[in-house]
Structures are given as C-alpha cells and as structure tokens.
N, CA, C and O of each residue as an XYZ file, in Angstrom:
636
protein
N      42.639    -63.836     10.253
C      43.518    -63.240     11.194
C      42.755    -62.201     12.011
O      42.124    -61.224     11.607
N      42.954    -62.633     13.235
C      42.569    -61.611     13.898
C      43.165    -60.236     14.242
O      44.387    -60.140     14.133
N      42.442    -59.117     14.660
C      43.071    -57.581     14.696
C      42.926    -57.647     16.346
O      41.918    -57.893     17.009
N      44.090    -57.386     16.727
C      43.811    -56.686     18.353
C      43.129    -55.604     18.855
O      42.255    -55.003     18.231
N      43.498    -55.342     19.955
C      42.118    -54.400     20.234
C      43.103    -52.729     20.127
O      42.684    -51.599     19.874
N      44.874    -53.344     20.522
C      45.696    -52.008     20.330
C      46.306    -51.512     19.395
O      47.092    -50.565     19.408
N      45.847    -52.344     18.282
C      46.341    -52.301     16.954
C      45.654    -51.080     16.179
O      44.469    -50.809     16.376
N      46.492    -50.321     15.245
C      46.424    -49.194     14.831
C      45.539    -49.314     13.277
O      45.881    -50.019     12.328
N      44.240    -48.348     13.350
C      43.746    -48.044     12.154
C      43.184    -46.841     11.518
O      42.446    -46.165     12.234
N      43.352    -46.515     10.536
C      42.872    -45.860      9.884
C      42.054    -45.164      9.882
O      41.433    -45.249      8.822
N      41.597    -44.330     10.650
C      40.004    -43.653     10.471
C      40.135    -42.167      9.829
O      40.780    -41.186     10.198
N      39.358    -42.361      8.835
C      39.212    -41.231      8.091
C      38.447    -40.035      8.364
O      37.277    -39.885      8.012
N      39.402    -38.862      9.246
C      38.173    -37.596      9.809
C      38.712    -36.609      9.869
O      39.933    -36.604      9.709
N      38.044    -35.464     10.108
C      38.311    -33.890      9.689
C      38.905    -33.570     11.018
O      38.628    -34.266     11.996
N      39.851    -32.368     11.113
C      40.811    -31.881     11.423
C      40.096    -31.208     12.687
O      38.999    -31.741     12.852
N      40.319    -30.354     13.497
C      39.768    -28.997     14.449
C      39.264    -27.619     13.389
O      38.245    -26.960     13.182
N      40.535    -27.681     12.953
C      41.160    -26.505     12.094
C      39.988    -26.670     11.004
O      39.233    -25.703     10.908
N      39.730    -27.841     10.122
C      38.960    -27.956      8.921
C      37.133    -27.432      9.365
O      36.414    -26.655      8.738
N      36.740    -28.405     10.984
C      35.475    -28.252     11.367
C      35.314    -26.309     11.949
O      34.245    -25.710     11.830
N      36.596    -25.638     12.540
C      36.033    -24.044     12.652
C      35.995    -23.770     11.614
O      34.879    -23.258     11.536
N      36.550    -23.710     10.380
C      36.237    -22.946      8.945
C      35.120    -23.183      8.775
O      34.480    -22.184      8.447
N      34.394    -24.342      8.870
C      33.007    -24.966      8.641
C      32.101    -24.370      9.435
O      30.929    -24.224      9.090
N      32.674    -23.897     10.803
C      31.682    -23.635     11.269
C      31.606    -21.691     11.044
O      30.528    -21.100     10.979
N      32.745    -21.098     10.970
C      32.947    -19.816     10.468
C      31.582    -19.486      9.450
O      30.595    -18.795      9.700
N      31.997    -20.409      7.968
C      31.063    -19.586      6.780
C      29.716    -20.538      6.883
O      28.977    -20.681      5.909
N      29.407    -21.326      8.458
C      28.125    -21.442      8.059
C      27.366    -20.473      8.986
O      26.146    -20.318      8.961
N      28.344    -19.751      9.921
C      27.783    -18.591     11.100
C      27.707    -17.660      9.571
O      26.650    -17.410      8.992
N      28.707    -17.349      9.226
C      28.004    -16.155      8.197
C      26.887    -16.359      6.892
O      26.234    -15.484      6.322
N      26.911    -17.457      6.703
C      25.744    -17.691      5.770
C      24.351    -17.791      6.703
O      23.343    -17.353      6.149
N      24.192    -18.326      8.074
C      23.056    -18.130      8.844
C      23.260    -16.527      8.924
O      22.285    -15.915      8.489
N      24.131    -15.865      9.306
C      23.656    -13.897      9.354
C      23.224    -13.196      8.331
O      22.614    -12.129      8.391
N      23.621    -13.950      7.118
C      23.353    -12.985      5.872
C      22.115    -13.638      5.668
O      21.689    -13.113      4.640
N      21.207    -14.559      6.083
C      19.944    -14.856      5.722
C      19.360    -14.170      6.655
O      18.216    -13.943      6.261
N      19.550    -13.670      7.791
C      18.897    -13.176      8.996
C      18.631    -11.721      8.519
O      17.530    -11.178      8.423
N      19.932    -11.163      8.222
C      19.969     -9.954      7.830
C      18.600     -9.451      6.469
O      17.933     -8.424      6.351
N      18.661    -10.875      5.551
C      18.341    -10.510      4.285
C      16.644    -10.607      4.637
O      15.757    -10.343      3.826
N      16.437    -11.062      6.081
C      14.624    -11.091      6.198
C      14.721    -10.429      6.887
O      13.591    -10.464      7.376
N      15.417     -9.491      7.602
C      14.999     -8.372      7.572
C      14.966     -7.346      6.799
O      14.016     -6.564      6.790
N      15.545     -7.281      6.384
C      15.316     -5.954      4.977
C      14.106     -6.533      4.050
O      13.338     -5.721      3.534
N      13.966     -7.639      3.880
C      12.549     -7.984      3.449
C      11.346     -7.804      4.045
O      10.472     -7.378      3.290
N      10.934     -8.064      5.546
C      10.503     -7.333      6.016
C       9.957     -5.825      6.273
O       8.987     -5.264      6.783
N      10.742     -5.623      5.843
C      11.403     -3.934      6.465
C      10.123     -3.636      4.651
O       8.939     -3.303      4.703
N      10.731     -3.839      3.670
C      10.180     -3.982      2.304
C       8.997     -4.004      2.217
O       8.303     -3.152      1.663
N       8.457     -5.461      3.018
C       7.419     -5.657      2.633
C       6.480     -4.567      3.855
O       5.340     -4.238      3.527
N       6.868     -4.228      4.788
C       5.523     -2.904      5.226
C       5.711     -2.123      4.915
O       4.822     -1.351      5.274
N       6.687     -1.472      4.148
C       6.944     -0.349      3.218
C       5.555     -0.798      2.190
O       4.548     -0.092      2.247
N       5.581     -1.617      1.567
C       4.898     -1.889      0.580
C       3.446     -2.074      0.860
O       2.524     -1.669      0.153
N       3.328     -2.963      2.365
C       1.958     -2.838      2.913
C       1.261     -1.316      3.274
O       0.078     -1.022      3.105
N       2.520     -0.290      3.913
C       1.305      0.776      3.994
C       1.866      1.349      2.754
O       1.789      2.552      3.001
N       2.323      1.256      1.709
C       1.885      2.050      0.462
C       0.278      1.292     -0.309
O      -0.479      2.093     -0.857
N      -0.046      0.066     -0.293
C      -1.304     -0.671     -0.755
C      -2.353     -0.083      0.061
O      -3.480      0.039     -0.417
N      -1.934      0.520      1.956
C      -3.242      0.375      2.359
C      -3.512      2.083      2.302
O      -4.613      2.444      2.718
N      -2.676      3.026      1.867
C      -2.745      4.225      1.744
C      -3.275      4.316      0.257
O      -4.132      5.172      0.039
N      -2.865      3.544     -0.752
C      -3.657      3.741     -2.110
C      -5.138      3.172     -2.109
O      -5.960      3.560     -2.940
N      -5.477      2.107     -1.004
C      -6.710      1.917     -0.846
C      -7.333      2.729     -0.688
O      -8.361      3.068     -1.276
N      -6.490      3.423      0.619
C      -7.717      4.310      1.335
C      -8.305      5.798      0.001
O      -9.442      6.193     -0.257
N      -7.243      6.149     -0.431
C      -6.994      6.997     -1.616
C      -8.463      6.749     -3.048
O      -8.964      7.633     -3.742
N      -8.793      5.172     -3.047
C      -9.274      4.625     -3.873
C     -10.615      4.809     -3.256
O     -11.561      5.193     -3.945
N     -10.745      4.536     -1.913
C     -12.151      4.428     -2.006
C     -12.726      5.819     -1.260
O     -13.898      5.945     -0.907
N     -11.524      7.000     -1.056
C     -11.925      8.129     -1.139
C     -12.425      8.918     -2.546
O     -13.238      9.836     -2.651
N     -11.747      8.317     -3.450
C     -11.357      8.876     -4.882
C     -13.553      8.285     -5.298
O     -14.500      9.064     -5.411
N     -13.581      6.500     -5.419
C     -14.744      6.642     -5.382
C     -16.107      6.919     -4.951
O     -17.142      6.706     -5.583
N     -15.963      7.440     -3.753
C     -16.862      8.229     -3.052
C     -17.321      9.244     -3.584
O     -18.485      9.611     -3.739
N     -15.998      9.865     -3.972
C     -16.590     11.389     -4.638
C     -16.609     11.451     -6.241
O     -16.974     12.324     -7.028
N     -16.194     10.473     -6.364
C     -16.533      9.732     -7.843
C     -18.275      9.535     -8.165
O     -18.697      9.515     -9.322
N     -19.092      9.411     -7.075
C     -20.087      8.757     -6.635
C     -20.957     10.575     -6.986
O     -21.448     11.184     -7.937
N     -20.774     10.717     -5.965
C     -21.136     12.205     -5.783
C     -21.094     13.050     -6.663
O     -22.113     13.734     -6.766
N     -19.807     13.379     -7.744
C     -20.319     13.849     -8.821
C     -21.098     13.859     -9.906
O     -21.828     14.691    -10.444
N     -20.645     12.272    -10.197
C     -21.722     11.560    -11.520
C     -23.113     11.995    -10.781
O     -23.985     12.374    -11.563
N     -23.482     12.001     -9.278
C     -24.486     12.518     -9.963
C     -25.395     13.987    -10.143
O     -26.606     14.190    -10.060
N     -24.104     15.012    -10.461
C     -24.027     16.104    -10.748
C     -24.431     16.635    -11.844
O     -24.070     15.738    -12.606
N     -24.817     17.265    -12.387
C     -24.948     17.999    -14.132
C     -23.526     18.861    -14.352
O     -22.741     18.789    -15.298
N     -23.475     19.555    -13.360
C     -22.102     20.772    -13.525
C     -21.918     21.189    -12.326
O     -22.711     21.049    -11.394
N     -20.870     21.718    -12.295
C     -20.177     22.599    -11.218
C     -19.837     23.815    -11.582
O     -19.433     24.107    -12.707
N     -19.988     24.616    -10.616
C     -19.040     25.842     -9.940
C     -17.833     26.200     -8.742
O     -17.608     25.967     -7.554
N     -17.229     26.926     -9.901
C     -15.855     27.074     -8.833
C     -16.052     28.582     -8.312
O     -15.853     29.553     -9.042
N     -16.490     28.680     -6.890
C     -16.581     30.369     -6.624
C     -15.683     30.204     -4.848
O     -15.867     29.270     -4.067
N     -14.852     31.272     -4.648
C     -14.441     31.723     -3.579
C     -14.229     30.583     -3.048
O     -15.050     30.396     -2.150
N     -12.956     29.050     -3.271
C     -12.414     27.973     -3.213
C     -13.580     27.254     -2.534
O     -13.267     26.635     -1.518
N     -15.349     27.204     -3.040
C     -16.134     26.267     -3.064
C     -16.744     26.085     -3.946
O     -17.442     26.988     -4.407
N     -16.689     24.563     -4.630
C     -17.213     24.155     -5.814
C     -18.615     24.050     -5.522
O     -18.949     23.863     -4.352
N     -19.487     24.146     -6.433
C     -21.259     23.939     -6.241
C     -21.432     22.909     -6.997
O     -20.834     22.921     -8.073
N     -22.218     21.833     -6.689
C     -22.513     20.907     -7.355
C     -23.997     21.155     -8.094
O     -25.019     21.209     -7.410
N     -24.017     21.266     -9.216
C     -25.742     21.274     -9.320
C     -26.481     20.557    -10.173
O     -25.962     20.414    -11.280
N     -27.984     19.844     -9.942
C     -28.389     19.063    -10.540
C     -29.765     19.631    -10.975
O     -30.508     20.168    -10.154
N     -30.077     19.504    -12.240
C     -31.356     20.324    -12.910
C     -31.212     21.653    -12.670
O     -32.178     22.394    -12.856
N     -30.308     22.027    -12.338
C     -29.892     23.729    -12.467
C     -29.914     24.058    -10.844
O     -29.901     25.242    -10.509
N     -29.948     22.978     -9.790
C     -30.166     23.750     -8.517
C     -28.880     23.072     -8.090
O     -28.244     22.190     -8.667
N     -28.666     23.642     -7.033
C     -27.419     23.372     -5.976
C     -28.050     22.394     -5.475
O     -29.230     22.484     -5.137
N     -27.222     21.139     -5.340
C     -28.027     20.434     -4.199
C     -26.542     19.732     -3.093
O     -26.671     18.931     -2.167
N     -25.279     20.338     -3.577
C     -24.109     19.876     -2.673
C     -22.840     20.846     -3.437
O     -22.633     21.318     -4.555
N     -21.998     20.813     -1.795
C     -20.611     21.651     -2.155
C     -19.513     20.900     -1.597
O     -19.488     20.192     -0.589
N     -18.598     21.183     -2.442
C     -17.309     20.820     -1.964
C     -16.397     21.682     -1.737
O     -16.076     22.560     -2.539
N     -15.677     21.433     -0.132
C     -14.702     22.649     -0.241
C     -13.106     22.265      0.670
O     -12.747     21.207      1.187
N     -12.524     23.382      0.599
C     -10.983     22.324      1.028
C     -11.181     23.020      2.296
O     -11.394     24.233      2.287
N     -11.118     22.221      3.614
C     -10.615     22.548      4.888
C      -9.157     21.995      5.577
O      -9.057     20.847      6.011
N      -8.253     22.793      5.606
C      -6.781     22.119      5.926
C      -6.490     21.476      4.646
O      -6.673     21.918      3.511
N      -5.931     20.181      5.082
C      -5.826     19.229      3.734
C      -6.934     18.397      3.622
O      -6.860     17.597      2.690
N      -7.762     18.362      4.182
C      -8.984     17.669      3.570
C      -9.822     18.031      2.824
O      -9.669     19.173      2.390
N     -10.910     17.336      2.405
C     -12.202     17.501      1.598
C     -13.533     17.781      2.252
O     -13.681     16.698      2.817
N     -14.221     18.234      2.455
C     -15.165     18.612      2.919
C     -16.481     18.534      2.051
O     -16.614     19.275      1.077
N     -17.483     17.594      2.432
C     -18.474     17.499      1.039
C     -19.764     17.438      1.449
O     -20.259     16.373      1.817
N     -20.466     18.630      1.425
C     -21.695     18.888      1.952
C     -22.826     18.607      1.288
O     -22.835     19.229      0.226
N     -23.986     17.809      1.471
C     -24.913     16.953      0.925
C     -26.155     16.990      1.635
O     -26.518     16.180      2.489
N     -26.948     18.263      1.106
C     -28.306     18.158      1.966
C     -28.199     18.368      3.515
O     -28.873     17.574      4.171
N     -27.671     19.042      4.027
C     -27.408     19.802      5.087
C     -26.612     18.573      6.105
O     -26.585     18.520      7.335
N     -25.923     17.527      4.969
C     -25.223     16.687      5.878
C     -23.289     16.474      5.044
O     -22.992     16.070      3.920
N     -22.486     16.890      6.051
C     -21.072     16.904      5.973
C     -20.238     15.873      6.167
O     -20.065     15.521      7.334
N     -19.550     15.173      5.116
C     -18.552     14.355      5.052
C     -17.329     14.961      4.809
O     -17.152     15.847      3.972
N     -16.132     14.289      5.838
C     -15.139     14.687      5.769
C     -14.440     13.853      4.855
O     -14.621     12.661      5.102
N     -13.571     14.119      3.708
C     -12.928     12.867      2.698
C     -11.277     12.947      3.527
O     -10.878     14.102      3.679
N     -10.638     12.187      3.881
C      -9.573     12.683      4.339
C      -8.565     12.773      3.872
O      -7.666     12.145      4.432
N      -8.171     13.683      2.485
C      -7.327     12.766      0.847
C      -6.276     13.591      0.798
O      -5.342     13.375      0.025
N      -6.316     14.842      1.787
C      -4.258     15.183      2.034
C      -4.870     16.098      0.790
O      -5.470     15.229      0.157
N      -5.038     17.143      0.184
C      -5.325     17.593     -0.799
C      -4.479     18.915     -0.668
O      -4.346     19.629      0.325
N      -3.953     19.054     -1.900
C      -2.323     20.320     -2.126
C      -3.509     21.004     -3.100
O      -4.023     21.884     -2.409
N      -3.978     20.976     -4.050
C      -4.996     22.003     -4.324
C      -6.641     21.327     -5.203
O      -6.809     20.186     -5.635
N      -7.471     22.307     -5.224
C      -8.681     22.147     -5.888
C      -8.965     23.231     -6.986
O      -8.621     24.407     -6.867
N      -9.589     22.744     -8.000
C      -9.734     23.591     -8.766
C     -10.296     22.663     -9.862
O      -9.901     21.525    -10.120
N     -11.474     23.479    -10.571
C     -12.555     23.227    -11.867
C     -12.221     23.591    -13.514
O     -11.459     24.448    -13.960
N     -12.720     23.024    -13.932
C     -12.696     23.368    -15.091
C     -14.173     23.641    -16.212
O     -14.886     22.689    -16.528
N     -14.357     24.602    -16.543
C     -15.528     24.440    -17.032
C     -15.677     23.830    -18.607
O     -14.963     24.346    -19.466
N     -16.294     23.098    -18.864
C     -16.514     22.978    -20.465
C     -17.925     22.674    -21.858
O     -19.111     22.995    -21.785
N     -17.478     22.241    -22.559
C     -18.570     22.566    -23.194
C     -19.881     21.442    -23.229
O     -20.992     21.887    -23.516
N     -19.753     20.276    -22.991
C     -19.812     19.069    -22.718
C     -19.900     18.400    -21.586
O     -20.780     17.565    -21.378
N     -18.936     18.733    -20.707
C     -18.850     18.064    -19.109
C     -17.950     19.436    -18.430
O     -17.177     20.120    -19.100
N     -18.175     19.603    -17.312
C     -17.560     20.339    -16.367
C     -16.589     18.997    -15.686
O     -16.965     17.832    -15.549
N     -14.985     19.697    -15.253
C     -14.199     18.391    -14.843
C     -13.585     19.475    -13.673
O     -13.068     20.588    -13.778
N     -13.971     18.394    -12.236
C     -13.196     18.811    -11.003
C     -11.966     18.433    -10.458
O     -12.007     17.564     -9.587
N     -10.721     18.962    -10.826
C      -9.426     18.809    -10.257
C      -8.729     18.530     -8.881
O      -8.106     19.487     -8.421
N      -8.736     17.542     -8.260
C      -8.156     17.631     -7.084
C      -6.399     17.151     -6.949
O      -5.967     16.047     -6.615
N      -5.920     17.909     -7.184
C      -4.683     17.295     -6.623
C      -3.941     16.798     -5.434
O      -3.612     17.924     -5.060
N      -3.570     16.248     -4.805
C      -3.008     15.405     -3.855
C      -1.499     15.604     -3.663
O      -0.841     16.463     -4.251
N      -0.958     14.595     -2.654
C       0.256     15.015     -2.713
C       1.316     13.976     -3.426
O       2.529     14.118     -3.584
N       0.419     12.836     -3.822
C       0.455     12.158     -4.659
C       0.177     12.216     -5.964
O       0.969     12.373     -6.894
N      -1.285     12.048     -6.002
C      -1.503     11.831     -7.304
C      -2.695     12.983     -7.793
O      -3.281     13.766     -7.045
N      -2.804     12.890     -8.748
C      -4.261     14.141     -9.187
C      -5.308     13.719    -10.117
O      -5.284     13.477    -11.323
N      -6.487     13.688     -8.996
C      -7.828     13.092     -9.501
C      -8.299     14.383    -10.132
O      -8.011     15.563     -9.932
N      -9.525     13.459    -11.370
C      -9.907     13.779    -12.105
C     -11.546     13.796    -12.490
O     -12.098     13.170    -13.395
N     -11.887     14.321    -11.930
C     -13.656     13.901    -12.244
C     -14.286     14.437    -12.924
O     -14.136     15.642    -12.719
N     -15.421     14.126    -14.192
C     -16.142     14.332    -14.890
C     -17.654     14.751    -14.974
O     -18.505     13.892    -14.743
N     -17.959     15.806    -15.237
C     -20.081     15.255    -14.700
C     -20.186     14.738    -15.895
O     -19.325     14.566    -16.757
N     -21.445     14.474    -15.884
C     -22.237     13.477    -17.370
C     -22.800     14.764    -18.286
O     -22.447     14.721    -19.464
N     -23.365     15.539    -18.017
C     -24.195     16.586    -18.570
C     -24.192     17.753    -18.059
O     -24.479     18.162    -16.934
N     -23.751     18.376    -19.230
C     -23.573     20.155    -18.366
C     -25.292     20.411    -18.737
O     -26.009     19.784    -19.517
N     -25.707     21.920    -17.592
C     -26.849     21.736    -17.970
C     -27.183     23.769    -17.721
O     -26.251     24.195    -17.039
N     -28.014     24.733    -18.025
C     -27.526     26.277    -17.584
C     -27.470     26.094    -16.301
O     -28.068     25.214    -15.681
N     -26.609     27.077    -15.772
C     -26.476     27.296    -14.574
C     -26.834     28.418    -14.259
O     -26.254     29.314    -14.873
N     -27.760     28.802    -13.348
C     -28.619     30.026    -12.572
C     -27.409     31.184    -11.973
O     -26.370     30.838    -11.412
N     -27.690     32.165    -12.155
C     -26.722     33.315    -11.426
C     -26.727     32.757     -9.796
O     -27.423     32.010     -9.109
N     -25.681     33.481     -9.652
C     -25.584     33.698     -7.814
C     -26.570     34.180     -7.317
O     -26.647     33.690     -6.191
N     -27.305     34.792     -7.466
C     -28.556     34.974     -6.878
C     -29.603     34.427     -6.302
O     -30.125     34.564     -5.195
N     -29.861     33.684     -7.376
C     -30.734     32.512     -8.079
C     -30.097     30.978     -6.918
O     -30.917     30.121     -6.587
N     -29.054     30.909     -6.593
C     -28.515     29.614     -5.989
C     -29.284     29.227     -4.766
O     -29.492     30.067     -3.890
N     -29.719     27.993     -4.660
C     -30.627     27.620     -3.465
C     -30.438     26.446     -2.878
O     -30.052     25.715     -3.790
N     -30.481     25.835     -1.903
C     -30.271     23.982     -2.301
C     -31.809     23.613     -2.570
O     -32.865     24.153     -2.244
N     -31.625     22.956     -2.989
C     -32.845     21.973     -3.170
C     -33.338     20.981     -2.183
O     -32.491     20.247     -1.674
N     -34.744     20.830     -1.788
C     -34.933     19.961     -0.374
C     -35.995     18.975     -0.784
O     -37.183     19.104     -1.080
N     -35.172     17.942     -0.704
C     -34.980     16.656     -0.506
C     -35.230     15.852      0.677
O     -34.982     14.647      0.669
C-alpha cells in the first residue's frame, strides 16, 4: 500500500520550549568553564612569579653561599660584616637600602635579596651569617674559624 504525499506521520522531535532549556544550561556550562580558566590562569602567574622570585632568591642565596665558604670567619662591626681568610680581610658585606652589597677585592656586587635585617653570629667551630628577608631567613656557615686580628691590624689582602 501506498502512503500519499498528504498523509499524516509521525515524526518524533523536540519542542521550541525543550531546545531553549538546552540551549540555556549549555550557555551556562560554556561560562562557568570560561570563568574557571580564568581564575586558573589568574593562579597559575600567581604561581609563576612566586617560582621566578624563589629562583631569583636561590641563586642570590647561592652566590653568597659561594662567597662565604670561602671564608674562615666573620665579623660583625658597625652593620659591616668582614669576611676573612687566613686571618686577613679579603671581602665585606653590608646592607644598603634593602639590598646586599658584597665587596670583593676592590670589586662591588649588588645581591638584590629585599633584606629586613643582617646580623652574625660568632662561634666556636664556624662563625654563621644571618640574613633575613622578607620572606625567608638565610643561613650561612664558614668551614673554619681561624684568630682574628684586632681592628687595627685589618687590611685587605691583594690579590
């Protein structure tokens, strides 16, 4: 049997009403993903300049990590530390603003480490130089304490 062409059938399909709801919570499920990369975003350079500020922190920290080891001992006089090796001065460290200032044979590096205070410790074993930050607070060690010459006596050594 044949079907005419004005004959009535069945087609099974969604409403007006059914396709805006559909299209409603898929507009808000596309905003809340939009929204949610940005705050991820937003996160992740939060997080990038906290990595590239602890870098920089790190390879300030070993610089002068560098510089002490190869120290015998220090002095803490009138907020400049003396570095000295075989009993002579041969470098100082001192705080300018918030930086570091680290003088080496009549040549000056600036460390640029934000520094809230400085301060030494003397001991029996190793002398340990305190820098605190506004972060965090380094800690450095010499290898060998060794006598240290009066103020008088202080000279650099030339190298």
């Amino acid at each position: 049997m044949k079907k005419s062409l004005f004959e009535k059938t069945n087609i099974k399909a969604s409403t007006i009403i059914e396709l805006l709801i559909v299209m409603i919570i898929s507009g808000i499920i596309i905003g809340l993903t939009f929204e949610g990369i940005d705050i991820f975003h937003k996160y992740s350079r939060k997080i990038s300049n906290e990595i590239m500020l602890n870098d920089n922190l790190l390879k300030q920290y070993l610089s002068l990590n560098t510089i002490i080891d190869k120290s015998d001992s220090l002095t803490f006089d009138n907020k400049v530390v003396f570095l000295y090796r075989k009993g002579l001065v041969f470098g100082k460290i001192y705080r300018d603003n918030s930086n570091l200032l680290v003088n080496l044979s009549n040549m000056t590096d600036t460390l640029p480490i934000k520094i809230a205070s400085l301060n030494v410790c003397l001991g029996v074993l190793s002398d340990t130089l305190i820098v605190e930050t506004e972060t965090i607070t380094l800690v450095f060690n010499t290898i060998e304490q060794v006598v240290i010459p009066t103020k008088k006596n202080i000279y650099y050594e030339n190298n």
